[in-house]
C-alpha positions as CSV (number, residue, x, y, z in Angstrom):
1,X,107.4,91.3,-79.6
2,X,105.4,89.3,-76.9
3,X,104.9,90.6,-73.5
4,X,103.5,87.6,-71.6
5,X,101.8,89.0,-68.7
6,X,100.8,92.1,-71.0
7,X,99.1,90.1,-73.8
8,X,96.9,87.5,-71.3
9,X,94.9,91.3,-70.6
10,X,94.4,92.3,-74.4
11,X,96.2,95.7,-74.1
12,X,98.5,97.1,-76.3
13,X,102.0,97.5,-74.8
14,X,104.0,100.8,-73.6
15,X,106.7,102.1,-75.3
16,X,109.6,101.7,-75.3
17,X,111.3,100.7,-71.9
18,X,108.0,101.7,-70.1
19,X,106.5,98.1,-71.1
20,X,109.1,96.2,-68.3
21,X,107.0,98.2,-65.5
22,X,103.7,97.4,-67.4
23,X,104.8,93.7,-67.4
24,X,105.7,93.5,-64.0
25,X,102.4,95.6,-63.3
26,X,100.6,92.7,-65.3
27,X,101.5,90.0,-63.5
28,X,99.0,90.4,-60.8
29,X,95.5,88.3,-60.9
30,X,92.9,89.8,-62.9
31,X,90.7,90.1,-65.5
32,X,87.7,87.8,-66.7
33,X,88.0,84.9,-66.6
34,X,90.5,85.8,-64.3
35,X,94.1,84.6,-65.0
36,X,96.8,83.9,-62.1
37,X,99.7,85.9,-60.2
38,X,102.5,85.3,-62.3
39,X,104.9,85.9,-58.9
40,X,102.8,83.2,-57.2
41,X,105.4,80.5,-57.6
42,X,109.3,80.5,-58.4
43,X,108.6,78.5,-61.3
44,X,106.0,80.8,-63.1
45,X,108.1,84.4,-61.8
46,X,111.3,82.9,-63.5
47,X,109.8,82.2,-66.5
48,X,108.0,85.3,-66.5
49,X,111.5,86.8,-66.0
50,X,113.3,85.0,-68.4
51,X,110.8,86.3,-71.2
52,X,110.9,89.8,-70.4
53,X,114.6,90.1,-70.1
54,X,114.8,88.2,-73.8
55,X,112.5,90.8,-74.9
56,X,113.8,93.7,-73.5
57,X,117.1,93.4,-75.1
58,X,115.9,92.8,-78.1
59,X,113.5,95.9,-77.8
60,X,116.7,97.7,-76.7
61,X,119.8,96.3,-78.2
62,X,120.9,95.2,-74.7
63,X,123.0,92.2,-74.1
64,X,121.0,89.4,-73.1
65,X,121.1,88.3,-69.4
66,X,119.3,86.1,-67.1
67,X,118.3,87.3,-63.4
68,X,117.7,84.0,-61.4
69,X,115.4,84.6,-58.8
70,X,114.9,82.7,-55.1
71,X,112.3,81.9,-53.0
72,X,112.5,85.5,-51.2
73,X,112.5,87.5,-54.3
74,X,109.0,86.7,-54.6
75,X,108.2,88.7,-51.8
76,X,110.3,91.6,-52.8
77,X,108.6,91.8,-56.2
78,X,105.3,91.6,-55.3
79,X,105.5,94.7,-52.8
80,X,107.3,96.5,-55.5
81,X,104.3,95.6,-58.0
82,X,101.7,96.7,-54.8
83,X,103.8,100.2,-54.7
84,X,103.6,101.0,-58.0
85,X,99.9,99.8,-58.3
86,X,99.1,102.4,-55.3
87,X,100.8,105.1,-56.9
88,X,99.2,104.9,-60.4
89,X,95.6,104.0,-58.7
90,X,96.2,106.9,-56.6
91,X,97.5,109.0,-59.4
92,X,94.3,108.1,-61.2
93,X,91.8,109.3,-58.4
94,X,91.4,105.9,-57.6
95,X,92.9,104.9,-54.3
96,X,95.5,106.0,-51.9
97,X,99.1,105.7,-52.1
98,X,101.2,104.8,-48.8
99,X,104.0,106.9,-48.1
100,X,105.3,104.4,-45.7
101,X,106.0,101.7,-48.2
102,X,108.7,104.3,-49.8
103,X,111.2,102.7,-48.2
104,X,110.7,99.0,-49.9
105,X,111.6,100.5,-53.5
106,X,115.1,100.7,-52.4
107,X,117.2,99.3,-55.5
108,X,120.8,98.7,-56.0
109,X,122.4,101.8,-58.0
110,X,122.8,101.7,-61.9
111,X,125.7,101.8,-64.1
112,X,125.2,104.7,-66.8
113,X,127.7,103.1,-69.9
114,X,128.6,104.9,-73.2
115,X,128.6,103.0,-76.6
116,X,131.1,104.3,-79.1
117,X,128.2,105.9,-80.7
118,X,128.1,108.2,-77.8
119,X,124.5,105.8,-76.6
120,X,124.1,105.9,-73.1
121,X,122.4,103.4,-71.4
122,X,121.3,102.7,-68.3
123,X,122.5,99.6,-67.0
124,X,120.5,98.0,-63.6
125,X,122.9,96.2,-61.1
126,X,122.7,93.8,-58.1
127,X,120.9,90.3,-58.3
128,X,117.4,88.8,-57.7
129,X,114.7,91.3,-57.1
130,X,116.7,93.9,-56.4
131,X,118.3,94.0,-59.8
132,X,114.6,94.2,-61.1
133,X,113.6,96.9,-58.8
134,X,116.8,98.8,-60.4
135,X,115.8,98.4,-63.7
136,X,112.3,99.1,-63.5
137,X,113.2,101.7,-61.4
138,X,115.5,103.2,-63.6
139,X,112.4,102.6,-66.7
140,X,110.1,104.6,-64.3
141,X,112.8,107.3,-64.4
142,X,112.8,107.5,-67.7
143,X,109.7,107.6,-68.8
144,X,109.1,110.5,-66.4
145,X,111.6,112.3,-68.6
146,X,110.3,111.2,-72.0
147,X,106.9,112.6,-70.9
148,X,104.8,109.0,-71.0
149,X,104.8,108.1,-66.9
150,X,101.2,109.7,-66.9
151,X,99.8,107.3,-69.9
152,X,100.3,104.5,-67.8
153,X,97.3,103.6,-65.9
154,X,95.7,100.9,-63.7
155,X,92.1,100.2,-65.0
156,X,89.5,101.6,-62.9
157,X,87.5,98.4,-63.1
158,X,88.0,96.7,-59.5
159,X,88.1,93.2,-61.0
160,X,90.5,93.7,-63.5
161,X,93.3,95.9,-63.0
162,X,95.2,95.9,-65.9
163,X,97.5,98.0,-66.3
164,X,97.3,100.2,-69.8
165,X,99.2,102.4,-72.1
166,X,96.8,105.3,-72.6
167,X,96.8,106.1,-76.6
168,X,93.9,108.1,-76.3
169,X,94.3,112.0,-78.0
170,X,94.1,114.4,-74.6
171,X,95.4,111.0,-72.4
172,X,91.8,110.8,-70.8
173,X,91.3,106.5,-70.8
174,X,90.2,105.4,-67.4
175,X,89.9,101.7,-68.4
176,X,91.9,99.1,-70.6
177,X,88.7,98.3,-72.5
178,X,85.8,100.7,-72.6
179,X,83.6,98.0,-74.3
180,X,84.1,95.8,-71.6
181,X,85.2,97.1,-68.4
182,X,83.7,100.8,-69.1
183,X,80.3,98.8,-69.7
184,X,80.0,96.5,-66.8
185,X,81.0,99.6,-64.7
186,X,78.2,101.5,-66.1
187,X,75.9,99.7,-66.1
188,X,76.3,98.7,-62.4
189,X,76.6,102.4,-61.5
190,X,73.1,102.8,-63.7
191,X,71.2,99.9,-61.9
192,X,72.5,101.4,-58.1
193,X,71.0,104.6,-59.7
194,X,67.8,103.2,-61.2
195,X,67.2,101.1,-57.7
196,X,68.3,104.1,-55.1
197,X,64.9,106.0,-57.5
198,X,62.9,103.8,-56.9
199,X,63.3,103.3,-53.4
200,X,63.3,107.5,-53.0
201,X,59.9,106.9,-54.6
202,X,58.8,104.3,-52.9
203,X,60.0,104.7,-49.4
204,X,59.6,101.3,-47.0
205,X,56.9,102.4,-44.0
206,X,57.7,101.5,-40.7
């Protein structure tokens, strides 16, 4: 499988239906060198879109469909992307969600269906970024009741962001790489320690 937006960040992708949030979570600038909003332009969102949905059925046995998105779907998206980034950053002891932006994950309903196998899948509805916000809605959902919406994470490294799948043992991962992004972290938190010493030692006289 390739997840676009997941993949340009290195990190391994969620399971199962959990990845369409991670990918829409990935789209955001980040990382170094740091790599474009996906949801900047039609042209890039749709073909961001496109890719997901291919994958996503075929991750899933769904039909394949195509969502065609307009000009004001960008918007839409990008404060559903900002919502869930709150929540998981606040989730994560690292910022503070907004209660008032509940009301901007309002979604069309979904459509539960049965297979002849006695499958039931959920099926999003409506068009444009609200059929999104439904199906990654619905994912979110879901993932709550599998008992993986608390391995997915924003990374706690301010210029990155990415949003990970936490494989670690007791689910303790605060960043997407801790080579990389748990480094530069620490070792700016050691220098702010090693310079607020020696100015405690060395106090500036008046």
């Amino acid at each position: 499988m390739s997840w676009s937006a997941t993949e340009r960040f290195e990190v391994r992708p969620a399971p199962g239906g959990l990845v369409v949030v991670q990918e829409l979570l990935n789209t955001s600038a980040g990382g170094r060198p740091r790599k474009p909003d996906l949801l900047d332009t039609l042209d890039s969102a749709q073909g961001w879109l496109d890719r997901v949905l291919d994958e996503w059925a075929a991750a899933s046995g769904r039909t394949r469909e195509r969502v065609a998105l307009i000009d004001r779907d960008l918007d839409e998206l990008k404060r559903l992307r900002t919502r869930l980034r709150q929540a998981l950053a606040a989730r994560g002891g690292n910022g503070a969600a907004d209660e008032a932006e509940d009301a901007l994950l309002a979604a069309e309903p979904v459509t539960l269906r049965m297979a002849a196998d006695s499958t039931v899948t959920v099926e999003p509805q409506g068009d444009g970024a609200r059929r999104v916000t439904s199906a990654v809605l619905a994912e979110c959902l879901l993932s709550q009741t599998l008992g993986t919406w608390q391995r997915l994470k924003i990374c706690r490294h301010d210029r990155c962001g990415a949003a990970f799948y936490d494989h670690s043992r007791n689910s303790s991962a605060v960043w997407h790489d801790a080579r990389t992004c748990g480094n530069t972290v620490n070792l700016r938190a050691s220098r702010e320690r090693r310079r607020a010493h020696q100015e405690s030692e060395h106090p500036v006289r008046p």
